[in-house]
C-alpha positions as CSV (number, residue, x, y, z in Angstrom):
1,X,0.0,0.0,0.0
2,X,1.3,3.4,-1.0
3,X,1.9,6.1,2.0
4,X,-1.5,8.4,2.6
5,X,-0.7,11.7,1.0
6,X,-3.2,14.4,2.8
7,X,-3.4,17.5,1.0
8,X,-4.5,20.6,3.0
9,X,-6.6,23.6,1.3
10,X,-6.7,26.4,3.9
11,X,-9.4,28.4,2.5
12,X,-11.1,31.8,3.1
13,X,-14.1,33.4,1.7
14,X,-12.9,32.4,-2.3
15,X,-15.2,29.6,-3.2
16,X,-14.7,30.1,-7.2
17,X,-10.5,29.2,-6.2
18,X,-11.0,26.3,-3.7
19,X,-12.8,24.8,-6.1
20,X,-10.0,25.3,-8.8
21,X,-7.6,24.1,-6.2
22,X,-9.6,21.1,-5.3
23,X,-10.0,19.7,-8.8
24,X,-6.6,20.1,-9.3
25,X,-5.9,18.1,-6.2
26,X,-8.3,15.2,-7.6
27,X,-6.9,15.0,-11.0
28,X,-3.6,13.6,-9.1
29,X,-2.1,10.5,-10.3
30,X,-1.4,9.0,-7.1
31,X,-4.0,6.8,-6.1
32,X,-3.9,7.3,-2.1
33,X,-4.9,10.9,-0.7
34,X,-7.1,12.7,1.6
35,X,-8.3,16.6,0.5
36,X,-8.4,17.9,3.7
37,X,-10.3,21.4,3.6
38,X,-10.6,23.9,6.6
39,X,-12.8,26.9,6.5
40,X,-12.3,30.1,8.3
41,X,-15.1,31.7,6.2
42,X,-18.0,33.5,8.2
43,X,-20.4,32.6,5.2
44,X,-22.1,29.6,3.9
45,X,-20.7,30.1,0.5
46,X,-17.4,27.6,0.5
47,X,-19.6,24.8,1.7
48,X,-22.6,25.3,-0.8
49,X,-20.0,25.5,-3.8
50,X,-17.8,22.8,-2.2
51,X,-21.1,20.3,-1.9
52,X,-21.1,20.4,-6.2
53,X,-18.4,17.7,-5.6
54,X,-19.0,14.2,-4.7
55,X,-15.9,12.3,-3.6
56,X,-15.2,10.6,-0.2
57,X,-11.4,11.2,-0.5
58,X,-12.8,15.1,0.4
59,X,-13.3,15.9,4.2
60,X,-14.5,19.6,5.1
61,X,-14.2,21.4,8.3
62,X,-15.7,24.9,9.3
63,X,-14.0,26.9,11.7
64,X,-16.4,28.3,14.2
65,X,-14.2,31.6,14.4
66,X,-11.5,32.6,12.2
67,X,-8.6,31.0,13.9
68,X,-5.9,32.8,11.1
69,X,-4.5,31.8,8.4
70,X,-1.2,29.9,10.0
71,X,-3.1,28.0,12.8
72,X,-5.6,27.4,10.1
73,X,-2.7,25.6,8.8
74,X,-2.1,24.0,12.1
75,X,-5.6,22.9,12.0
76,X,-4.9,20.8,8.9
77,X,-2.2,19.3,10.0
78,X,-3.8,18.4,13.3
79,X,-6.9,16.9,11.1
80,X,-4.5,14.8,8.5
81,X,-3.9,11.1,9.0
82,X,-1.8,11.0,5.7
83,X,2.7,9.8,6.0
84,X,3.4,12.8,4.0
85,X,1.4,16.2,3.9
86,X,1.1,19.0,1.3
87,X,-0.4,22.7,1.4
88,X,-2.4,24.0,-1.6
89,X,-3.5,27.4,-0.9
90,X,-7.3,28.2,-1.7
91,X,-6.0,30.5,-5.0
92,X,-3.2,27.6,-6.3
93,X,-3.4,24.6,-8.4
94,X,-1.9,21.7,-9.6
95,X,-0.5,22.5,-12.9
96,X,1.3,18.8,-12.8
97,X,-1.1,15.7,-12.2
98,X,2.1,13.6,-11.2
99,X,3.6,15.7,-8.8
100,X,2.2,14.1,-5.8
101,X,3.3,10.3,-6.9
102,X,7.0,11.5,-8.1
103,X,7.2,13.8,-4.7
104,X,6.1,10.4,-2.9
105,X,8.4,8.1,-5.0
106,X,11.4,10.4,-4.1
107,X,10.8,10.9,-0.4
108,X,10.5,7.0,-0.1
109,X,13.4,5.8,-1.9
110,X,15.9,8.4,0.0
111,X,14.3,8.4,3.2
112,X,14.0,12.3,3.1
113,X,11.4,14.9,5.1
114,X,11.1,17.2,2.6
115,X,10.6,17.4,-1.1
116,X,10.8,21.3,-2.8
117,X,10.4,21.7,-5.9
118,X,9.7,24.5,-8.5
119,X,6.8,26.0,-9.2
120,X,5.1,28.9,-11.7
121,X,4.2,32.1,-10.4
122,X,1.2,33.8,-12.0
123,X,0.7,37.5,-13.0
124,X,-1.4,39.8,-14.6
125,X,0.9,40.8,-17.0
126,X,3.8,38.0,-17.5
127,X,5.0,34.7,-15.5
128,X,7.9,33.4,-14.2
129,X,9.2,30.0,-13.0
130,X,10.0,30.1,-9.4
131,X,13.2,28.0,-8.7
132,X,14.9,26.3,-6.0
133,X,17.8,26.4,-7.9
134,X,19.2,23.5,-6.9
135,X,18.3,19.7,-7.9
136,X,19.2,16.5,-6.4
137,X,19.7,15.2,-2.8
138,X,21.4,17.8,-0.6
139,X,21.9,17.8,3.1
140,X,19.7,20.3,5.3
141,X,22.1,21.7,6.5
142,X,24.2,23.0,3.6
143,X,20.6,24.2,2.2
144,X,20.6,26.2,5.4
145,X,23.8,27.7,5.4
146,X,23.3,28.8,1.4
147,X,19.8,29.6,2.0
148,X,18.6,33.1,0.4
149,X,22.3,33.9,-1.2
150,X,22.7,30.2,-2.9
151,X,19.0,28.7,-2.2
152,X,15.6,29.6,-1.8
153,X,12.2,28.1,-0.8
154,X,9.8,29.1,-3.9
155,X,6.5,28.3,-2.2
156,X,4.7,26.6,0.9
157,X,3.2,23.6,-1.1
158,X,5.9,21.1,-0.5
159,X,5.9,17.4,0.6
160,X,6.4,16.6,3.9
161,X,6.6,14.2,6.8
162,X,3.3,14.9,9.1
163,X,5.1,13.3,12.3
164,X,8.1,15.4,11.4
165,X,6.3,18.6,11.4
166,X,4.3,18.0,14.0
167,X,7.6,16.9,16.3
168,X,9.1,20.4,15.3
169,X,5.5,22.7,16.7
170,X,4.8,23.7,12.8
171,X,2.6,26.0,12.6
172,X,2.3,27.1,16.2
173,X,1.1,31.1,16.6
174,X,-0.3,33.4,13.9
175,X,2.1,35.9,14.7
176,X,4.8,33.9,12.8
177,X,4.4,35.4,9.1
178,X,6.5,32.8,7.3
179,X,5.6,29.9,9.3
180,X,6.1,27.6,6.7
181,X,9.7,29.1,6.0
182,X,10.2,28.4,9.6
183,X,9.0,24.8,9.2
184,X,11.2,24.0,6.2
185,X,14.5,25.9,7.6
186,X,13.7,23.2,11.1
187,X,13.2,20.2,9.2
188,X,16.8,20.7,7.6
189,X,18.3,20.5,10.7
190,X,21.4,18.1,12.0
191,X,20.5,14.2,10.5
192,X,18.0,15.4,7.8
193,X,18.0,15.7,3.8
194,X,16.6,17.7,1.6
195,X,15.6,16.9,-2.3
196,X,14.7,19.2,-5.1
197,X,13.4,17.8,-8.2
198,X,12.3,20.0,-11.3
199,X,8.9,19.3,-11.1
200,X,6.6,22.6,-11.9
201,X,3.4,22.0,-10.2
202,X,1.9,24.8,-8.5
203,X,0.1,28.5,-10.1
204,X,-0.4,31.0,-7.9
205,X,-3.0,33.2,-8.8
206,X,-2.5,37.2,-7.7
């Protein structure tokens, strides 16, 4: 049995792009995931639109308050029974159907925590691919010591190891803007790895 994958839509009032982002998430290749949605929307709206969709693999979750978009993170993690995690904000998709199973496929044959990869950032006007600039197995902790001059973290949707995460607080106060650039910088600590394929999988919408 291949490793649960849960992928985790933090959403807020934008129905029309969770729904994007969700169909994205189904179209994926690899055959074992959870879409795990949490809703910090005071309307009704995300769950009407979100109710067009049939699918068991898709568990929703309505905040009674707005808990803030990184513990609304937190709440997904808490809520995920999946090996490996990945966050697809409400406004991304998918561009790559594969991603997930070649993410999963290279986390399990190296034993690594952490799989970044590339990814395409949207404008109104023109695009650009958002890069890594790195590819291939790499210890964390050369990633940190080049990270920002040699390396950089395009985007929050990578793969990652749940327990790992969880065992390092992820995701633990609002007041932490680049929470998930904390996360990634802790899981490349002493011991742990780090792979970067090329895969471009993720459009950010402005």
């Amino acid at each position: 049995m291949k490793p649960l994958v849960s992928i985790l839509i933090p959403t807020f009032n934008r129905p029309e792009h969770l729904l994007r982002a969700v169909r994205s998430a189904q179209l994926q290749s690899y055959p074992n995931i959870e879409i795990i949605v949490t809703d910090n929307s005071p309307l009704a709206a995300t769950n009407q639109e979100l109710h067009q969709i049939i699918d068991k693999r898709i568990n929703y979750f309505k905040n009674n308050i707005n808990l803030g978009a990184v513990s609304n993170w937190r709440k997904g993690l808490e809520l995920a029974t999946g090996k490996y995690c990945v966050i697809l904000s409400d406004d991304d998709f998918f561009l790559n159907p594969f991603y997930i199973e070649e993410a999963v496929s290279i986390a399990e044959e190296n034993n690594v925590n952490l799989v970044i990869t590339n990814c395409v950032l949207g404008y109104p006007n023109r695009c650009n691919i958002g890069s890594s600039n790195h590819l291939g197995l790499i210890k964390g902790t050369t990633f940190r010591t080049g990270f920002w001059n040699q390396y950089w973290i395009p985007t929050i949707s990578n793969v990652f190891n749940r327990n790992v995460a969880i065992s390092l607080n992820a995701f633990h106060s609002n007041d932490i803007l680049y929470s998930d650039i904390e996360l990634w910088l802790n899981m490349m600590g002493e011991g742990r790895s780090l792979l970067l394929p090329t895969t471009i999988y993720l459009l950010p919408i402005p």
